[in-house]
C-alpha positions as CSV (number, residue, x, y, z in Angstrom):
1,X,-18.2,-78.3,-140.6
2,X,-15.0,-77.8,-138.9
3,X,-13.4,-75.1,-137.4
4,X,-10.9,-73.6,-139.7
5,X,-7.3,-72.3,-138.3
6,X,-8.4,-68.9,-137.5
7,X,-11.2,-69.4,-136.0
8,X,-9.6,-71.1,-133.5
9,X,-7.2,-68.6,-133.2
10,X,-9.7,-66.0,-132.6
11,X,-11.8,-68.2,-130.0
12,X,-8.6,-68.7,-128.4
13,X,-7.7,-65.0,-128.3
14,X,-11.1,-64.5,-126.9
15,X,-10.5,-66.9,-124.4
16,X,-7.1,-65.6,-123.1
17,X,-8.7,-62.4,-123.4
18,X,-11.9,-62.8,-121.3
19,X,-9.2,-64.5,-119.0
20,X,-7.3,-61.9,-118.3
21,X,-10.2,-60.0,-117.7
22,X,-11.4,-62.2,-115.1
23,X,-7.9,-62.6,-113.4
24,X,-7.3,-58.6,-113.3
25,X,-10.9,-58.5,-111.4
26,X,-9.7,-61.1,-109.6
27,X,-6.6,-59.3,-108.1
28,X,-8.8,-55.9,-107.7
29,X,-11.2,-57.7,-105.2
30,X,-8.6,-58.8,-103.5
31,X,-6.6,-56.1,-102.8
32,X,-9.7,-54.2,-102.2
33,X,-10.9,-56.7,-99.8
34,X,-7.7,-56.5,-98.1
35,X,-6.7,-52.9,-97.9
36,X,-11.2,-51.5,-98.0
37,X,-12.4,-54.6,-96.5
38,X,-14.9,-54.3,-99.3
39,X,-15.1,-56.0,-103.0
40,X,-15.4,-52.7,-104.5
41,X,-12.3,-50.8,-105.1
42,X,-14.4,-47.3,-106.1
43,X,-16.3,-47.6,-102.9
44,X,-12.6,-48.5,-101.3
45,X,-11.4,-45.4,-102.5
46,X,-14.3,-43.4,-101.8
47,X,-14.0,-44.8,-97.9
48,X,-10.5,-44.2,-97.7
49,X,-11.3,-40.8,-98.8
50,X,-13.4,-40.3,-95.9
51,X,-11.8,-42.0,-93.3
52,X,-8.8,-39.2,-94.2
53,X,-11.1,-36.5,-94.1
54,X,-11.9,-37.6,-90.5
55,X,-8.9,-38.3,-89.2
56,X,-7.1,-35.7,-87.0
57,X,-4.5,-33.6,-89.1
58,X,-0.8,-33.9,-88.2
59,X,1.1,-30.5,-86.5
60,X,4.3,-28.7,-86.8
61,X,4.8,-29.1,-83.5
62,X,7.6,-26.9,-82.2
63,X,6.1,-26.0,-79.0
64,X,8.7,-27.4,-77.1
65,X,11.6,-26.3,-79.2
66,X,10.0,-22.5,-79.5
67,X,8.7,-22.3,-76.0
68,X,11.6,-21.4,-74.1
69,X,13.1,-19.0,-76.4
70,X,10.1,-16.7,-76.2
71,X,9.6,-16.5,-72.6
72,X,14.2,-15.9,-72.5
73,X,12.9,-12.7,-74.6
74,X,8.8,-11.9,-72.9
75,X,9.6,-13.9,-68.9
76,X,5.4,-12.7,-68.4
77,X,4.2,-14.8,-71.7
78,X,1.7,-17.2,-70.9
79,X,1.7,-19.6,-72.9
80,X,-1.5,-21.9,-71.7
81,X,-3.5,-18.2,-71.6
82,X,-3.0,-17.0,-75.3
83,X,-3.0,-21.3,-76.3
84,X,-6.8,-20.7,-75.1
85,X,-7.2,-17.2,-77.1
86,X,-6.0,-19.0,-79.9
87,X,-8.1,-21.9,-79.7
88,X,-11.3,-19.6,-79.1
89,X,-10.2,-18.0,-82.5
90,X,-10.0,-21.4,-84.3
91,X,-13.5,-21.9,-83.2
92,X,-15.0,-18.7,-84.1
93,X,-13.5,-18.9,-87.9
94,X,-15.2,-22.5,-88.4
95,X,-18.3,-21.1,-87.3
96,X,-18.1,-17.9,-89.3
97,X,-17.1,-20.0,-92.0
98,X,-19.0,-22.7,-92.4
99,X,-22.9,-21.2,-91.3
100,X,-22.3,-22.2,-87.7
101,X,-22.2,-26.4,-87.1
102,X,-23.4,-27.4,-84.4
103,X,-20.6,-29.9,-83.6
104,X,-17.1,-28.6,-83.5
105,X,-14.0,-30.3,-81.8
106,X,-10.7,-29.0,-81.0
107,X,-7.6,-31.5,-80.7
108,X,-3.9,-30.4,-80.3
109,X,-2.6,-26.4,-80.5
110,X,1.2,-26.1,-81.5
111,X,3.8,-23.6,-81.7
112,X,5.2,-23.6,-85.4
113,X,7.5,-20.8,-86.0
114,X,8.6,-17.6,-83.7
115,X,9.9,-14.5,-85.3
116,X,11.7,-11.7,-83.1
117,X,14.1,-9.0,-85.2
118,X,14.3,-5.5,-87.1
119,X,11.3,-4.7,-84.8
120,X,8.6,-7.5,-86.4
121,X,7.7,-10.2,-83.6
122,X,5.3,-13.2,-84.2
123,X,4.4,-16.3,-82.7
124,X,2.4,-18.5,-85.5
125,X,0.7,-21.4,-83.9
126,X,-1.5,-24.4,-85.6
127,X,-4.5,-26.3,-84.7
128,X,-6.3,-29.1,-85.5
129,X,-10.0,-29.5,-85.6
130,X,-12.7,-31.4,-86.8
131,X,-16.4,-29.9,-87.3
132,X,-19.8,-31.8,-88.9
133,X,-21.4,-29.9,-91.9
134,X,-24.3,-29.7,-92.6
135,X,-24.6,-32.9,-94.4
136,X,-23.8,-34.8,-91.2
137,X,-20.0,-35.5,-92.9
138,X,-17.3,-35.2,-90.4
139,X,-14.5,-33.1,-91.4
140,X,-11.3,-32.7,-89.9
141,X,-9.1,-28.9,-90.8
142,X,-5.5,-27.6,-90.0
143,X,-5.8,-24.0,-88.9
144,X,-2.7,-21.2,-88.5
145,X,-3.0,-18.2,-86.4
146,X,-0.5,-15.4,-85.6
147,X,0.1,-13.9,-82.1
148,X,1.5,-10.8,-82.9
149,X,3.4,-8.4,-80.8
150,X,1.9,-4.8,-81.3
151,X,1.7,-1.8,-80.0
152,X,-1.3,-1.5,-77.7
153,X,-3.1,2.4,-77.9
154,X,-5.3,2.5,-75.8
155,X,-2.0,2.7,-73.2
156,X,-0.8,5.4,-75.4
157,X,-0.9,9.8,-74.5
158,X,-4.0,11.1,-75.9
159,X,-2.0,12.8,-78.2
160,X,0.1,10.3,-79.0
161,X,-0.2,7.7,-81.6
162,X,2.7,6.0,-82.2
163,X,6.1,5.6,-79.8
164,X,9.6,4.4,-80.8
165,X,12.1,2.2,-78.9
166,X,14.8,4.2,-78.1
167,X,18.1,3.8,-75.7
168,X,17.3,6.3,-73.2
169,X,21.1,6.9,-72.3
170,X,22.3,7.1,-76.0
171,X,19.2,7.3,-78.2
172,X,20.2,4.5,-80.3
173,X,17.3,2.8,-82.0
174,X,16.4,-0.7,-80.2
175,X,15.1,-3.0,-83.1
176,X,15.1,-6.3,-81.6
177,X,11.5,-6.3,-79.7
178,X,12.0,-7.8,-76.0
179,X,16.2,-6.5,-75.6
180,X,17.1,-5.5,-72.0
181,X,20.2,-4.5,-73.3
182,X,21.2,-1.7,-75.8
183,X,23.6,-3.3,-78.4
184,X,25.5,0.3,-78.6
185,X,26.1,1.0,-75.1
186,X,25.3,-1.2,-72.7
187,X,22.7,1.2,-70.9
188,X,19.7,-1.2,-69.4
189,X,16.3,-1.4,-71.3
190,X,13.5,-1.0,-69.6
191,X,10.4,-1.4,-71.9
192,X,7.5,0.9,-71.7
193,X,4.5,-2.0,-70.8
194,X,2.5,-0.4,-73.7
195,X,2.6,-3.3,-76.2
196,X,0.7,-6.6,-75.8
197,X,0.4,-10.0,-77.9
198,X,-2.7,-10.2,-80.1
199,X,-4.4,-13.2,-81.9
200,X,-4.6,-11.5,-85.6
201,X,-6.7,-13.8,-87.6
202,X,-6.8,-17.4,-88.4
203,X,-6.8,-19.0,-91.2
204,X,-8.1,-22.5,-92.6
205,X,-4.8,-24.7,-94.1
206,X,-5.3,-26.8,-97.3
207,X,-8.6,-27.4,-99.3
């Protein structure tokens, strides 16, 4: 019996269609194979994945840039000493954080931003780290920690708890932290050495 004219039009629908199908999986395991080396573009995906969750995050570096500026305003900041506070810090919050793994790795710490006016003075570093949970996966964090300038009490009179910067020849308040100058008068600054640079927390960057 022959084939009337849609049923050829069906089986060559069908045809075209399983085609297609063929030609599409086809170009997937190509570009799979050429961008995963691997036939299977979910299991590409799911390597990719990995290989950027292991990969060293990228800084804002601006160390640099940021560098000289702060030790114009503090000449006795070290910057290697309080890099290695910093550091320590990173390393204690991905223990506290994540039950203590036994691997950790530290890569690059960076100066991001600097802050000194109307009395408020930061420097706000980032690091990047890897660590291993306890799955055995290998995951690498951007972390952002402050170095604050504060007042430091225990330098303080007993009964004494806060102090104000003040031009001694004219009494004008000093609000730029680190001035040698007063803006009003000209009078020299000499800064009381009761304030120090403290690491005030660190915190873990992105998800």
């Amino acid at each position: 019996m022959g084939l009337n004219i849609n049923s050829i039009i069906l089986i060559l629908f069908a045809a075209g269609f399983i085609g297609a199908i063929v030609y599409i999986r086809l170009r997937i395991w190509r570009i799979s194979k050429s961008l995963f080396g691997t036939s299977s573009l979910a299991e590409g995906l799911k390597k990719a994945k990995q290989e950027a969750e292991s990969a060293p995050k990228s800084l804002s570096g601006m160390t640099r840039l940021l560098l000289p500026r702060i030790q114009e305003d503090f000449p006795a900041f070290n910057w290697e000493e309080y890099r290695q506070k910093v550091r320590t810090d990173v390393r204690s919050c991905i223990a506290d954080k994540h039950d203590k793994p036994q691997e950790i790795e530290l890569h690059e710490t960076e100066i991001s931003d600097y802050r000194n006016s109307e009395g408020t003075c930061y420097i706000r570093c980032q690091t990047s780290a890897g660590y291993r949970t306890d799955a055995g996966n290998w995951i690498e964090k951007k972390f952002e920690t402050d170095l604050v300038y504060i007042q430091d009490v225990s330098k303080l009179p007993p009964t004494q708890t806060g102090i104000g910067l003040n031009c001694p020849n004219c009494g004008a308040p000093i609000q730029t932290l680190g001035v040698k100058i007063c803006p009003f008068c000209g009078t020299g600054i000499t800064e009381l050495n009761i304030r120090v640079w403290k690491v005030t927390g660190t915190r873990e960057l992105g998800k």
